[in-house]
C-alpha positions in Angstrom: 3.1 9.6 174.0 5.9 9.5 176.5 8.4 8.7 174.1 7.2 11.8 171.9 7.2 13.9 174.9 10.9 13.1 175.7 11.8 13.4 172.8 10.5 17.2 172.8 12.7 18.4 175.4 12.3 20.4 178.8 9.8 22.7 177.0 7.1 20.5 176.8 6.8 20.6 180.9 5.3 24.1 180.6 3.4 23.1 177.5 1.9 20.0 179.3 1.1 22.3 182.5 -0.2 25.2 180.3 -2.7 22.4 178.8 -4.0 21.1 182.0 -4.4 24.8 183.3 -6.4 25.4 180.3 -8.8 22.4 180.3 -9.0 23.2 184.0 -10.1 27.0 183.7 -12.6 26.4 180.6 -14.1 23.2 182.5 -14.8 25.5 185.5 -15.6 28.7 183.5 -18.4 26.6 181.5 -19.4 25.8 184.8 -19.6 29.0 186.4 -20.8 30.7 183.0 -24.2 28.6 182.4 -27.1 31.6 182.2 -29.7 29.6 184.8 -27.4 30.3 187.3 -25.8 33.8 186.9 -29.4 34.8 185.1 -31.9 32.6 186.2 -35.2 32.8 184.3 -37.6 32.7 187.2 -36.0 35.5 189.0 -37.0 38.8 187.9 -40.4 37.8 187.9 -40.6 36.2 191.5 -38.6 39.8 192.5 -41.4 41.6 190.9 -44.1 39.7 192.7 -42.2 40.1 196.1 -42.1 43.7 195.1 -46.0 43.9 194.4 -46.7 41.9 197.7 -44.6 44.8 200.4 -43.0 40.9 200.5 -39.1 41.7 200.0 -38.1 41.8 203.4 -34.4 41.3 205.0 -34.2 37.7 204.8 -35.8 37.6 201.4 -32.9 40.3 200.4 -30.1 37.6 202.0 -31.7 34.9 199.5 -31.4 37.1 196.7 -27.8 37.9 197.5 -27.2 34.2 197.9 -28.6 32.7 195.1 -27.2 34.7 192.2 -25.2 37.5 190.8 -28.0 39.0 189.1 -29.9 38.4 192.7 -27.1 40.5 194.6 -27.2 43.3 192.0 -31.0 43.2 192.1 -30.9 43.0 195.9 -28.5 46.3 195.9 -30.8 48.1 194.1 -34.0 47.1 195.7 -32.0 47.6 199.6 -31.4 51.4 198.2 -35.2 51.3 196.5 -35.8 54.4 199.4 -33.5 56.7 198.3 -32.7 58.5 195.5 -32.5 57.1 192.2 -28.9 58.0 191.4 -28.1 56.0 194.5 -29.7 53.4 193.5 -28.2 53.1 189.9 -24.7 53.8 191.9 -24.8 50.7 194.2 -26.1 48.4 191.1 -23.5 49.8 189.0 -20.9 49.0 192.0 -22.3 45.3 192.6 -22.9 45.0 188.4 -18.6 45.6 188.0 -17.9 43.6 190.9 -19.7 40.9 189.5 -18.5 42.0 186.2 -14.9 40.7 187.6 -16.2 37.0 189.0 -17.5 36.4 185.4 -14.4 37.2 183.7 -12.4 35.4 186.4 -9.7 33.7 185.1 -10.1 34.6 181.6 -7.4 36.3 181.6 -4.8 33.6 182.3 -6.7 31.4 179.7 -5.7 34.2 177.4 -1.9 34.2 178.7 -1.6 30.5 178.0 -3.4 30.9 174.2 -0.5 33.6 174.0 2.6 32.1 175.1 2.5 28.2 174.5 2.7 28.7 170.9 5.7 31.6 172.1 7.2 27.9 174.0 6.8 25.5 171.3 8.8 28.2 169.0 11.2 28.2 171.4 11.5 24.3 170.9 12.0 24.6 167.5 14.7 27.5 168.1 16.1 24.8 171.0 16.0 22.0 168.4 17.5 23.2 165.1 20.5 25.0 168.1 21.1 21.0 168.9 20.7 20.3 164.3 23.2 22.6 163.8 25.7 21.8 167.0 25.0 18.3 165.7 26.6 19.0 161.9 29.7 21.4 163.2 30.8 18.8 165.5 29.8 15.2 163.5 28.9 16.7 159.9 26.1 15.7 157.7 26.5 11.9 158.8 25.2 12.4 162.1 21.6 11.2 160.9 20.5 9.6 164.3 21.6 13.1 165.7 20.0 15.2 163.4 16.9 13.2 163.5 16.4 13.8 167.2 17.4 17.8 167.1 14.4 18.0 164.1 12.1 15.9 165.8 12.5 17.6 168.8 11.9 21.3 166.6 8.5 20.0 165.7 7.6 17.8 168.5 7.2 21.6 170.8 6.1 23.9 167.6 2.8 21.0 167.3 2.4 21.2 171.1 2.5 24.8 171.6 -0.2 25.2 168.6 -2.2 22.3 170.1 -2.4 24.1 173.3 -3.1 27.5 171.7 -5.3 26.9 169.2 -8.3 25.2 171.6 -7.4 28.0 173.9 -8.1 31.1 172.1 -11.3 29.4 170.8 -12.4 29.0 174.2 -11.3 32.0 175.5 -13.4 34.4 173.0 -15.9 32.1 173.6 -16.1 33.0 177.1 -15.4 36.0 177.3 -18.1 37.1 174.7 -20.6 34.6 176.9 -19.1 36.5 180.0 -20.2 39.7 178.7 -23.6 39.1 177.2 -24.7 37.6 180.9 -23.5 41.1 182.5 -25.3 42.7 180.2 -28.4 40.8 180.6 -28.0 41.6 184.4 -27.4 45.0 184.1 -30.7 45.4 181.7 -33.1 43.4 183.7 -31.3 45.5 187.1 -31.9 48.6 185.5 -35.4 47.9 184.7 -36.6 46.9 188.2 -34.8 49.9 189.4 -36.6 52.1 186.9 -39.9 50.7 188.3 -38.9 51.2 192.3 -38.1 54.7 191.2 -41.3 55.3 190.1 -43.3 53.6 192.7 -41.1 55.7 195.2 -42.0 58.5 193.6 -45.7 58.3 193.3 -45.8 57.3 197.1 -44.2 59.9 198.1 -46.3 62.4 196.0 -49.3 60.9 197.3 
C-alpha cells in the first residue's frame, strides 16, 4: 500500500486526508443521526401526559431541552403555550431551523470532499501523463521504467479520487435525506402538540 501510494505522487496526501475526513464525518453523523435520539419514541407521549397532569413545570421544561432536539423544539413551544398561537409556531419554527442546522452539520464538507477528490485524482492523472510525456521528449519511447512510473502514477490518483468519492456521495445523500425526514418528523409531532395547547388555551380562557 505504501509503495502504491508513493508511487501516486503528492496528490494522494489530500486524497488520503479527504478519506479519513470522510469516514470520520459519516461515523459521527450515523451517530448523531439515529431517530431514538433526535426523535425518541417515548417522548411525545410522556409530553402529553405531563401536559394532562398541570405536570410540565420549569425543571421538567430543562429535561426536555436536555434530552433531545425534538424535546427543545417541543419545550419552545410548550414554554410559549400561554401566548398566542402564532408565537408559539414562531419560536418552534426558530428552535425547528436551528436544529434543522445541527442535523445537517457537517454534511456539507462530506459533500465538498465527494466533489473534489475525484477533481484531485484527475489532477494526478493530468500530473502523470505531464511526467509520460516529459519522459518521451527527453529519453524517447525507450524510457519504459520512466514511462511506467508517469502512467502508474496517472491511475494510481484517478482510482483514489473515485474511491474516495464514490462512498462519499453515497453517504452523503444518505444523510442528508435521513437528516431531513427526522426534521420533518419533529416539526410534525411539534406542530401537533402545539395545535392541542392552542386549543386548551383557548377553551380556558373562554371558560
Amino acid at each position: 500500500m505504501w509503495e502504491l501510494i508513493g508511487t501516486g505522487g503528492w496528490v494522494m496526501a489530500p486524497i488520503i486526508f479527504s478519506s479519513i475526513l470522510a469516514i470520520a464525518i459519516i461515523v459521527e453523523r450515523v451517530w448523531i443521526l439515529r431517530s431514538q435520539r433526535v426523535a425518541p419514541a417515548d417522548l411525545v407521549p410522556e409530553v402529553w401526559r405531563l401536559v394532562a397532569t398541570d405536570a410540565l413545570g420549569p425543571v421538567n421544561l430543562r429535561r426536555l431541552r436536555a434530552g433531545s432536539p425534538l424535546g427543545r423544539v417541543i419545550a419552545a413551544g410548550v414554554s410559549h403555550a400561554n401566548g398566542p398561537r402564532s408565537a408559539m409556531l414562531e419560536r418552534i419554527e426558530e428552535t425547528g431551523r436551528v436544529e434543522a442546522m445541527q442535523l445537517e452539520r457537517h454534511l456539507n464538507t462530506l459533500g465538498t470532499i465527494a466533489a473534489v477528490t475525484p477533481l484531485l485524482g484527475l489532477l494526478g492523472t493530468v500530473i502523470g501523463m505531464i511526467d509520460v510525456f516529459s519522459t518521451i521528449n527527453a529519453e524517447g519511447l525507450g524510457g519504459n521504467r520512466a514511462l511506467a512510473g508517469g502512467i502508474g502514477e496517472a491511475l494510481i490518483t484517478t482510482g483514489a479520487g473515485l474511491t474516495v468519492a464514490i462512498p462519499s456521495v453515497a453517504a452523503h445523500r444518505y444523510l442528508r435525506g435521513r437528516a431531513n425526514r427526522l426534521v420533518v418528523a419533529i416539526e410534525r409531532e411539534a406542530l401537533k402538540l402545539a395545535d392541542v395547547l392552542a386549543r386548551n388555551t383557548t377553551t380556558v380562557s373562554r371558560a
